[in-house]
C-alpha positions as MATLAB code, in Angstrom:
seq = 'XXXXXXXXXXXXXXXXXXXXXXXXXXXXXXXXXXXXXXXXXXXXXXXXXXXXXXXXXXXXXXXXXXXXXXXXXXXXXXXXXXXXXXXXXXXXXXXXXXXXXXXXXXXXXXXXXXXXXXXXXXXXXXXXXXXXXXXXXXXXXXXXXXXXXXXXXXXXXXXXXXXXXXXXXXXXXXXXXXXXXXXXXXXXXXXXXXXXXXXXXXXXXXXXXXXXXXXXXXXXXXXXXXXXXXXXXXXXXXXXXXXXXXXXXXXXXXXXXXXXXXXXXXXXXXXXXXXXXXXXXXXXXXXXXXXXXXXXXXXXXXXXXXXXXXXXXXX';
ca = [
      20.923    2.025   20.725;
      18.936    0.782   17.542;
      15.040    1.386   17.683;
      12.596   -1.658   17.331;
       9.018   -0.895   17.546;
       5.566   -1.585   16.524;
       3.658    1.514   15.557;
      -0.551    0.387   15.685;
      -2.183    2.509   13.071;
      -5.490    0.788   12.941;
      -7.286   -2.102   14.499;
     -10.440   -2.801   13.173;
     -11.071   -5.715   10.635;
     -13.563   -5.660    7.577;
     -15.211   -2.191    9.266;
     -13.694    0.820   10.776;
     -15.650    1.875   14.626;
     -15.524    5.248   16.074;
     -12.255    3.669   18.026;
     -10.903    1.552   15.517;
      -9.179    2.235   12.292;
      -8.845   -0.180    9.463;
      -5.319   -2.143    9.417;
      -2.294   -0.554    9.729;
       1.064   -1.301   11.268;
       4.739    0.484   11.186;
       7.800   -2.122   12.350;
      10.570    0.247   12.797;
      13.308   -1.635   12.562;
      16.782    0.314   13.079;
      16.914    2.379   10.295;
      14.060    0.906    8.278;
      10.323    0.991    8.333;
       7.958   -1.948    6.967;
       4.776   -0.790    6.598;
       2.302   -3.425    6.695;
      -1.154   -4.310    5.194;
      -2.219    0.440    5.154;
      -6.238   -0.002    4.914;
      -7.981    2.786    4.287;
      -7.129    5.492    6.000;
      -3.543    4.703    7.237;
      -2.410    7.874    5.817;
      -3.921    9.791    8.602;
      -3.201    7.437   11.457;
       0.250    8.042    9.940;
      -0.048   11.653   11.025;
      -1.466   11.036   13.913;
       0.940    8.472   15.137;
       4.032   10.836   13.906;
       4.872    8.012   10.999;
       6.595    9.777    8.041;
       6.256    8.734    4.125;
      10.212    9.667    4.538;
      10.003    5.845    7.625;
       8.719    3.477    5.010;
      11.434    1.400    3.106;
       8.931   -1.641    2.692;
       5.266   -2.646    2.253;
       4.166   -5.714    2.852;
       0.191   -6.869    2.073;
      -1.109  -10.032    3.271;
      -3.804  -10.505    1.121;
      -6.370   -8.087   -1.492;
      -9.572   -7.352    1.042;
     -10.110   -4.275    1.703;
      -9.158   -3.480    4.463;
      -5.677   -4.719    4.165;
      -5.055   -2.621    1.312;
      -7.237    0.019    0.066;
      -4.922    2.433    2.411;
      -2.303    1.644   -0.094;
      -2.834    4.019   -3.260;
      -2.728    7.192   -0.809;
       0.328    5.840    0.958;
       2.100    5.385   -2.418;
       1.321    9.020   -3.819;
       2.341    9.887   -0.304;
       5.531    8.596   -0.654;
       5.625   10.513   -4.298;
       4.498   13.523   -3.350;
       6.747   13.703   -0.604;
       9.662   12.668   -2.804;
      11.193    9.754   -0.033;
      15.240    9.784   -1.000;
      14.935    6.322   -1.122;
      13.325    3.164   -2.957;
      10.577    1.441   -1.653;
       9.809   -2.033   -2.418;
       6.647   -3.800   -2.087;
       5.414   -7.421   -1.699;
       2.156   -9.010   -2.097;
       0.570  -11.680   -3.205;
       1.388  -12.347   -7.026;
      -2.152  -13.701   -7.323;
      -3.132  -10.100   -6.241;
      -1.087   -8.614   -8.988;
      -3.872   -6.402  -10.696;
      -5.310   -5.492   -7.532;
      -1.976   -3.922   -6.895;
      -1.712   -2.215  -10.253;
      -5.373   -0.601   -9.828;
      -4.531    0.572   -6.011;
      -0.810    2.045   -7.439;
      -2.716    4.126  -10.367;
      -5.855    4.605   -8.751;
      -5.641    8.246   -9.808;
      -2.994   10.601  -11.953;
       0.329   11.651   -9.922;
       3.649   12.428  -10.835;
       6.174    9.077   -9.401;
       9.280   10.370   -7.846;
      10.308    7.525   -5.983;
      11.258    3.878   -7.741;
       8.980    1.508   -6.178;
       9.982   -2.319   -6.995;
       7.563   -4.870   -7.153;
       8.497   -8.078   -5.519;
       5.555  -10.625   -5.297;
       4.795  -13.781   -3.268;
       4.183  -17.022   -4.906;
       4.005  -20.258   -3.933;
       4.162  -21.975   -0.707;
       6.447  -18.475   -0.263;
      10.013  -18.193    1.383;
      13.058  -15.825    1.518;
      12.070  -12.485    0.395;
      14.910   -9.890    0.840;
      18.355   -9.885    3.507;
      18.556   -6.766    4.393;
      22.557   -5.457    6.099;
      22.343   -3.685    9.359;
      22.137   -0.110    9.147;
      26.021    1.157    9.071;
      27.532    2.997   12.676;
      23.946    1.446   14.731;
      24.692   -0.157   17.862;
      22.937   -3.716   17.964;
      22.224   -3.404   14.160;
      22.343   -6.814   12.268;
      19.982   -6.526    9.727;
      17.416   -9.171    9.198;
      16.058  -11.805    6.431;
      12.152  -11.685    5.289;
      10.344  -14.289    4.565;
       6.942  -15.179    4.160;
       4.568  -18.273    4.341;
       1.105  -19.044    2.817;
      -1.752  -18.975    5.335;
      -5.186  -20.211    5.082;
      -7.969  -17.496    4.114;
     -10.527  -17.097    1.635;
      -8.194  -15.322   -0.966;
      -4.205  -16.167   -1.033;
      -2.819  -14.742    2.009;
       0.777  -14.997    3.384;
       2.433  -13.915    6.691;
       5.651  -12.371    6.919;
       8.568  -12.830    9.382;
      12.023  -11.000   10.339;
      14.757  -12.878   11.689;
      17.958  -10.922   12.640;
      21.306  -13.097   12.100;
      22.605  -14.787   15.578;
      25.550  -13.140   17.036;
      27.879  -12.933   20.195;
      27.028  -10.709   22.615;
      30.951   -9.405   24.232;
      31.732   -9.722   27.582;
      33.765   -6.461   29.284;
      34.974   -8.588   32.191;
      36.644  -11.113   29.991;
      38.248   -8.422   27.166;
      39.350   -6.575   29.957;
      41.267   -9.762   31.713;
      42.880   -9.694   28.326;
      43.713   -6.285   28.004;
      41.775   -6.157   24.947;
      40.492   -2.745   24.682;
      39.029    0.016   21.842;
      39.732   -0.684   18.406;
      40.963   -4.170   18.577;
      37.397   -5.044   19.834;
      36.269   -4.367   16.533;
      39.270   -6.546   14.658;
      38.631   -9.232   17.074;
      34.560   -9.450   16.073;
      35.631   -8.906   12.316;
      38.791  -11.500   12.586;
      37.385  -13.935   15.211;
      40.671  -14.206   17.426;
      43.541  -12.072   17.998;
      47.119  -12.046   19.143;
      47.853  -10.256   22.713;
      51.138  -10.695   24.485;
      51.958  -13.907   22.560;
      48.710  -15.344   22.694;
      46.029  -15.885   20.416;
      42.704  -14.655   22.355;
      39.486  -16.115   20.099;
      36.075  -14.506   20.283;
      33.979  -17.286   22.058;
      36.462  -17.179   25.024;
      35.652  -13.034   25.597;
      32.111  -13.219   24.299;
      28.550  -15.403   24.746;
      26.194  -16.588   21.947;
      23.361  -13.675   21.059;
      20.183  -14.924   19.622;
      18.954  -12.873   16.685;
      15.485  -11.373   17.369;
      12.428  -12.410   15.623;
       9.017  -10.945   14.263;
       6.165  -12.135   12.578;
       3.192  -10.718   10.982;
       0.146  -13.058   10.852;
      -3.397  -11.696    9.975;
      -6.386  -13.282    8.184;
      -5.686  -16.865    8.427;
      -7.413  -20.539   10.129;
      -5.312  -22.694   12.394;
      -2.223  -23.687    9.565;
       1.160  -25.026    9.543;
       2.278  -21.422    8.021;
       0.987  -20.078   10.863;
       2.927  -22.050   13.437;
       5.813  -21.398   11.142;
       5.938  -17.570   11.551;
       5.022  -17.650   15.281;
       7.979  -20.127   15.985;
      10.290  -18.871   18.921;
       9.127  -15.587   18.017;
      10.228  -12.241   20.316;
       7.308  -10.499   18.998;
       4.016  -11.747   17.040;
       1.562   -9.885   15.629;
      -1.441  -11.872   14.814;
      -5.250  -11.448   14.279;
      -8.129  -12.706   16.703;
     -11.277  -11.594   14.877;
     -13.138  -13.126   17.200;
     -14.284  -14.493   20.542;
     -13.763  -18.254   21.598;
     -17.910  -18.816   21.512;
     -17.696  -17.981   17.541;
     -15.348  -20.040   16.151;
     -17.284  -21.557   13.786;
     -17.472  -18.293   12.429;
     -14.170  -17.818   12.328;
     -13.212  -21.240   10.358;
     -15.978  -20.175    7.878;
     -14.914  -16.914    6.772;
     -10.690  -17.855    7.578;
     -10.062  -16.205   10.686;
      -8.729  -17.029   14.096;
     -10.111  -17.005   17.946;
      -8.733  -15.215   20.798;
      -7.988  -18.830   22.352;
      -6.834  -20.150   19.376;
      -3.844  -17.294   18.414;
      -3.373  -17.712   22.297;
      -2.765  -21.338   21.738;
      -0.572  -20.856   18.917;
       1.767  -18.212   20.311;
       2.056  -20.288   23.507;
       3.302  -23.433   21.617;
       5.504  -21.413   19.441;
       7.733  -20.034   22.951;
       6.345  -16.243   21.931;
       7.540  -13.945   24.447;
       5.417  -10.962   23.431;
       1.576  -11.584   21.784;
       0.093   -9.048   20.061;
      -3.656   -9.429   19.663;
      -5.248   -7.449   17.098;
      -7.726   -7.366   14.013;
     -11.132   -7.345   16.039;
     -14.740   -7.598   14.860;
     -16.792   -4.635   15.358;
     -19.785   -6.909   17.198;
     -17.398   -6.782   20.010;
     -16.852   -3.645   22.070;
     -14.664   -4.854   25.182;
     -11.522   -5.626   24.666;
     -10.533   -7.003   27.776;
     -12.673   -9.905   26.781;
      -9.571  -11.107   24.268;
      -7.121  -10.650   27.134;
      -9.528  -13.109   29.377;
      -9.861  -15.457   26.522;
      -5.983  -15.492   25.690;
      -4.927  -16.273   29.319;
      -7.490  -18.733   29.886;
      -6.405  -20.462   26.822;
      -2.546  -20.615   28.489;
      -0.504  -17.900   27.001;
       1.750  -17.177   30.485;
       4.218  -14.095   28.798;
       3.683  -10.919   27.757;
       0.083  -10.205   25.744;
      -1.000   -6.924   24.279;
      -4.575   -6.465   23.111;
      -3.637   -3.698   20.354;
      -5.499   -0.093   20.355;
      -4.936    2.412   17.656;
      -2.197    4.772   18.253;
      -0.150    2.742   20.589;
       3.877    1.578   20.454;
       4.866   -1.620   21.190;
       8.991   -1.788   21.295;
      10.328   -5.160   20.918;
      11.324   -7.227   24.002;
      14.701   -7.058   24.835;
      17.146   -9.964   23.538;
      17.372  -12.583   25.657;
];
């Protein structure tokens, strides 16, 4: 069975506490690793967390504060150093474009590794299709996108979808006598011949809806936002502070607690991760009280450093 996961490498926003790291997150998807928005420090959480330079096939940065993305020149010579057998590609904001250059050649190393630069522009969109991973069970692959939020400085959100499929049913292939390899052919061909009949692939098999991620951190309340978020399996998504300061959070581009709550729950979310907290708050049940009261009924996560979150099973 294919591995889907979120790997929480750091928590904190703006400044690191003794408990929280800056920003970090591994989505092992399959085969592949995204790495997104390494602040400083997400080379050790790395280690920590048992994340390899050899997992990371993609970086994606929201946006060029700190702690989003000064992580990223040690992850790169990382990934140099430790001579990855693959590319890596890398998207950002093309506004952000020097801030990338100075964080890649921060300091002198030898590159190993072809890293491709692939920049966001624009109101964003498709970024990359990516083919399932060849002999995984459940592997389909994915498209990337990504969507301008609100903040301060450009910022964009990022979202896998994985390609719809049909899920086969063993009851009906087997009242057909449709067994081993001409599974396959059938899913390839989309109907088959057996004993003078031509068997198609809706009548042995059901509609499977691709899964979906999305990445949302410093943003306000936008239609990008809601865009990501939409019928989502698994959101990630910032709540930098408490319901009783949110005109601090409009001010300086940032969400609630209620308000991400509010968002996911409108969007059908099945699984809300909060995460991206201000250091003036130390409990963080207090974003779990805030999230319920403001309606989100599913699954909720208040993210700690260190932890795995695996994807919700499809529906």
């Amino acid at each position: 069975m294919s591995s889907r996961e979120l790997v929480v490498l750091g928590t904190a926003s703006q400044v690191p506490t003794r408990h929280r790291n800056h920003n970090g997150y591994l989505l092992r998807w399959d085969g592949e690793g995204i790495l997104f928005d390494p602040g400083e420090g997400t080379q050790r959480q790395m280690l920590r967390a048992g994340v390899a330079a050899h997992d990371i096939d993609r970086i994606c940065i929201t946006h060029f504060h700190g702690d989003h993305s000064l992580g990223l020149a040690g992850v790169v010579q990382r990934i140099n150093l430790d001579r990855v057998p693959h590319p890596v590609t890398a998207h950002y904001p093309a506004s952000g474009q020097r801030f990338f250059e100075r964080l890649r050649y921060a300091t002198a190393y030898r590159e190993t590794v072809p890293l491709t630069e692939a920049p966001v522009a624009g109101e964003g969109g498709v970024l990359a299709s990516a083919a399932g991973a060849a002999g995984s069970a459940g592997s389909a692959g994915y498209t990337l996108e990504a969507r301008r939020l609100s903040h301060p400085v450009e910022s964009y959100g990022y979202r896998l979808t994985e390609p719809d499929g049909r899920r086969m049913l063993p009851d009906r292939l087997a009242a057909h006598g449709i067994r081993g390899p001409e599974i396959g052919r059938l899913q390839r061909e989309g109907a088959l011949v057996r004993d003078g009949r031509t068997v198609t692939l809706e009548e042995v098999s059901e509609a499977r809806r691709g899964q979906r991620f999305a990445f949302v951190m410093d943003t306000r309340l936008c239609e990008g936002a809601q865009e990501l978020a939409q019928g989502c399996d698994l959101l990630v998504i910032e709540s930098t502070f408490l319901d009783e300061d949110e005109p601090l959070a409009i001010e300086y581009g940032h969400l609630t607690a209620g308000q991400a709550a509010r968002l996911a729950a409108e969007a059908g979310v099945r699984h809300l991760v909060l995460t991206h907290f201000s250091q003036r708050y130390g409990d963080p049940s207090d974003f779990e009280r805030q999230a319920r009261a403001a309606g989100f009924e599913r699954e909720l996560t208040v993210a700690r450093d260190l932890m795995t979150v695996p994807l919700p099973k499809r529906r």
